[in-house]
RODO-2510 file (C-alpha; in nm, 4 decimals, decimal comma):
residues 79
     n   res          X          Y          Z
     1     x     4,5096     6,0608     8,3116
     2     x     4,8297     6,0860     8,4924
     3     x     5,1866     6,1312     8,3896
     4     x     5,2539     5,7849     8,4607
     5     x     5,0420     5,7290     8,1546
     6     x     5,1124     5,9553     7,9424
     7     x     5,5204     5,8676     7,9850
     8     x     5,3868     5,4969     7,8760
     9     x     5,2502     5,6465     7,5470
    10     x     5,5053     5,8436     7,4919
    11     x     5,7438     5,5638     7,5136
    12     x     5,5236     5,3004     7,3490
    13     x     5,4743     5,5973     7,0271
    14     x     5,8192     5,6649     7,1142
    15     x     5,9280     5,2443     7,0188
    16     x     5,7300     5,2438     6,7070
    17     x     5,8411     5,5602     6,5572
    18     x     6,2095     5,4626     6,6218
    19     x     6,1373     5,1302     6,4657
    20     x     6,0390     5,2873     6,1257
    21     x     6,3012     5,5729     6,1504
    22     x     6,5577     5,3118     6,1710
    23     x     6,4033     5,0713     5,8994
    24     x     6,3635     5,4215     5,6734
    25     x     6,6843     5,5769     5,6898
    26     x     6,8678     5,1925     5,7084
    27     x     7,0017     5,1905     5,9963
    28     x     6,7845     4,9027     6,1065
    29     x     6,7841     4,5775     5,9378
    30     x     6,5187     4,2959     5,9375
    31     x     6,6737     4,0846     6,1882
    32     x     6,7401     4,3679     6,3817
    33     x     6,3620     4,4563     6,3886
    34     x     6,2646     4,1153     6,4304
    35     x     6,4916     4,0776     6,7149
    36     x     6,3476     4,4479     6,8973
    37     x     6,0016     4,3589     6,8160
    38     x     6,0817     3,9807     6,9987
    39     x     6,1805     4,1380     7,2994
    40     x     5,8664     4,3500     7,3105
    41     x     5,6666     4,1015     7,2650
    42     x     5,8305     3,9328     7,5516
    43     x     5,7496     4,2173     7,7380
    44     x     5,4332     4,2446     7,6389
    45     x     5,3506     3,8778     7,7477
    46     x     5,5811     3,7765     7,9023
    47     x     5,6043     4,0487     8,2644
    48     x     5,2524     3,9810     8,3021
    49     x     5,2782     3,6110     8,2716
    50     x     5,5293     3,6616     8,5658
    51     x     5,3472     3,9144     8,7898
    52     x     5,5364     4,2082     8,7109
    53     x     5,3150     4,4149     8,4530
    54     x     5,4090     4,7551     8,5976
    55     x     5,7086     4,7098     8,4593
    56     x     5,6407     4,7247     8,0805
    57     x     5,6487     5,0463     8,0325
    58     x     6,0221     5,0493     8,2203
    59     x     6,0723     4,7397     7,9282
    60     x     5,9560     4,9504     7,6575
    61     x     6,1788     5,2718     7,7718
    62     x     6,5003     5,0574     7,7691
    63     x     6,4291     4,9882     7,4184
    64     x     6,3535     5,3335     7,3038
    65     x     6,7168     5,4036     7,4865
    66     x     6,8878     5,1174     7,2989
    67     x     6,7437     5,2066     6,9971
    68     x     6,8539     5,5547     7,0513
    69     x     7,1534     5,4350     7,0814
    70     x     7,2039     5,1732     6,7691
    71     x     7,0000     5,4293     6,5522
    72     x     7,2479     5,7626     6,6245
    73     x     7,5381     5,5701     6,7399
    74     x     7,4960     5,7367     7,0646
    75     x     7,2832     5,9663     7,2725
    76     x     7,1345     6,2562     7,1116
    77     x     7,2985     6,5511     7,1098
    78     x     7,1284     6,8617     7,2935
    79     x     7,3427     7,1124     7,1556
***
């Protein structure tokens, strides 16, 4: 298994945790959810539909960072 792989789980575990977070703590509502679980779901099959399946996992990663970012109101802080 290569990291390529394991970066895809990550962000795919990554998507569904931050989902729930964000439904748990309220900071997520259900359009909100309906609307991020849409646009994987146009990722999902939708990129292969058009040729470009490689890049779901980018898809999925650009939802983990928006989510990030609606969930925290910003990035994460490292200090």
């Amino acid at each position: 298994m290569g990291s390529i792989v394991v970066a895809g789980w990550i962000a795919l575990i990554g998507f569904w945790f931050l989902l729930v977070y964000g439904w748990f703590f309220d900071e997520l509502h259900r359009e909100g959810i309906v609307v991020l679980i849409g646009l994987w779901l146009l990722g999902r099959f939708g990129l292969p539909f058009l040729g470009a399946d490689g890049l779901f996992i980018t898809w999925v990663a650009t939802l983990d960072i928006a989510l990030v970012f609606i969930i925290f109101k910003g990035d994460v802080p490292l200090t």
